[in-house]
C-alpha positions as CSV (number, residue, x, y, z in Angstrom):
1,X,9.1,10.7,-21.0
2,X,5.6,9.8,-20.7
3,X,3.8,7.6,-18.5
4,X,1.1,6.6,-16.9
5,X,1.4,8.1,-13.6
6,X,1.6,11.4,-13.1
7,X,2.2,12.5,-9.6
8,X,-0.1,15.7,-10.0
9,X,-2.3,13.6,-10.6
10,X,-3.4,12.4,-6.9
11,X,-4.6,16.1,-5.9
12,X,-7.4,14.8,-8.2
13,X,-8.0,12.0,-6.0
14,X,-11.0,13.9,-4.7
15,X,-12.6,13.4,-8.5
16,X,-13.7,10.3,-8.5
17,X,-16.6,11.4,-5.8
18,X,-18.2,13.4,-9.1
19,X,-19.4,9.7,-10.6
20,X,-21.2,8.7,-7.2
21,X,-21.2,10.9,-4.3
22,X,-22.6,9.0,-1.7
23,X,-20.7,6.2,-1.8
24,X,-17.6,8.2,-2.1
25,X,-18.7,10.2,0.9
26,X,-18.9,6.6,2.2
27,X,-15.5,5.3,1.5
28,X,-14.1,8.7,3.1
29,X,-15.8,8.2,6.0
30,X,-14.4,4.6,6.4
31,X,-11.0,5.7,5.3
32,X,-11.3,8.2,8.2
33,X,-12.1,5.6,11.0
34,X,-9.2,3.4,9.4
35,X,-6.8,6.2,9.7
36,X,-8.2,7.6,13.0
37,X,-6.0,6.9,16.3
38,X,-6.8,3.3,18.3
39,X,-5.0,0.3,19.2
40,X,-2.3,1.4,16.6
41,X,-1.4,5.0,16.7
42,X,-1.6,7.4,13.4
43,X,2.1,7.1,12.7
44,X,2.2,3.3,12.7
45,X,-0.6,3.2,10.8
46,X,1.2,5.8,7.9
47,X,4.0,3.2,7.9
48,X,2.0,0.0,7.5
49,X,0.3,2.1,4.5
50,X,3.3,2.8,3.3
51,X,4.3,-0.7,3.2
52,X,1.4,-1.7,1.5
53,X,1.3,0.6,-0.8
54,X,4.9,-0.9,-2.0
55,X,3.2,-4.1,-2.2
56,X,0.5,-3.2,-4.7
57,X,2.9,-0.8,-5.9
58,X,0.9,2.3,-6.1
59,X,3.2,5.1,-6.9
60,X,0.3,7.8,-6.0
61,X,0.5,6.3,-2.4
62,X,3.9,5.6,-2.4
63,X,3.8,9.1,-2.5
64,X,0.9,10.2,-0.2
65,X,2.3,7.9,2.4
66,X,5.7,9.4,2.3
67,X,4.8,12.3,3.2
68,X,2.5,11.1,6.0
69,X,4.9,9.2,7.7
70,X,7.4,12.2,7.4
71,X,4.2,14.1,8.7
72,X,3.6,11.6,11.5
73,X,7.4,11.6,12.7
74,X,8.7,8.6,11.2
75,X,12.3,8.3,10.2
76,X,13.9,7.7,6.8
77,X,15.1,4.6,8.5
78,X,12.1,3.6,9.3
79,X,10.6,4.1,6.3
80,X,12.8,1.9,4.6
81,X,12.6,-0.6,7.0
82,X,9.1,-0.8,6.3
83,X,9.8,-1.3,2.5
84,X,12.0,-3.8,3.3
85,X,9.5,-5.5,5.4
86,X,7.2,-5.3,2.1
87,X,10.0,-7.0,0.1
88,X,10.6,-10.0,2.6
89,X,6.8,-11.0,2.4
90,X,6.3,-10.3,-1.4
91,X,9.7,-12.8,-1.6
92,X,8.1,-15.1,1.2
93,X,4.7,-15.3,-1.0
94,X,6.8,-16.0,-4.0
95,X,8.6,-18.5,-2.8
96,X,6.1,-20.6,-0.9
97,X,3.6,-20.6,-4.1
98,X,6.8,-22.5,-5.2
99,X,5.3,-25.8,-3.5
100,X,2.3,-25.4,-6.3
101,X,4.8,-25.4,-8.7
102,X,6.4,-28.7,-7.1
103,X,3.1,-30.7,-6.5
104,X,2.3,-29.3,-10.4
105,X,5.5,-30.8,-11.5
106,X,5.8,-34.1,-9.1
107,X,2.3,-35.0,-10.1
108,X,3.2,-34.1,-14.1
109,X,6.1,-36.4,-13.1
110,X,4.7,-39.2,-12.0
């Protein structure tokens, strides 16, 4: 079937520097620091990617981060602990722009 995504794809990534160099060679260089050992170490960093990237639901780093965390030394477990961290704050955020909906409907109410 054909879709969108195709997970060859993010070997590409590197492409979209061709358009504008210098600010890609800027983004990269950010990217790095982000990635780069501090207060959190490389590994917890790969899994709060990887939650994220559930979040905005980006298969290519749904994939990159995978790997990553595997890379890094995280678990399967944790992995999917992660995700399911992901799933209890998207739910969360659903459910508390619920009060919107019930000010919206008390004041339609009224």
């Amino acid at each position: 079937m054909e879709t969108y995504y195709h997970p060859k794809d993010l070997g590409h990534f590197a492409d979209m520097g061709k358009g504008n160099p210098a600010l890609w060679e800027k983004f990269m260089a950010y990217y790095g620091a982000v990635f780069a050992e501090g207060a959190l170490t490389e590994r917890e960093k790969a899994l709060i990617a990887l939650a994220v990237a559930h979040a905005v639901q980006c298969p290519y780093c749904i994939d990159a981060y995978t790997q990553a965390c595997l890379e890094k030394g995280s678990s399967v477990e944790e992995m999917t602990e992660a995700v399911h961290v992901t799933c209890a704050i998207r739910g969360g955020a659903s459910l508390v722009h619920g009060v919107q909906m019930r000010n919206v409907a008390t004041k339609i109410s009224m």
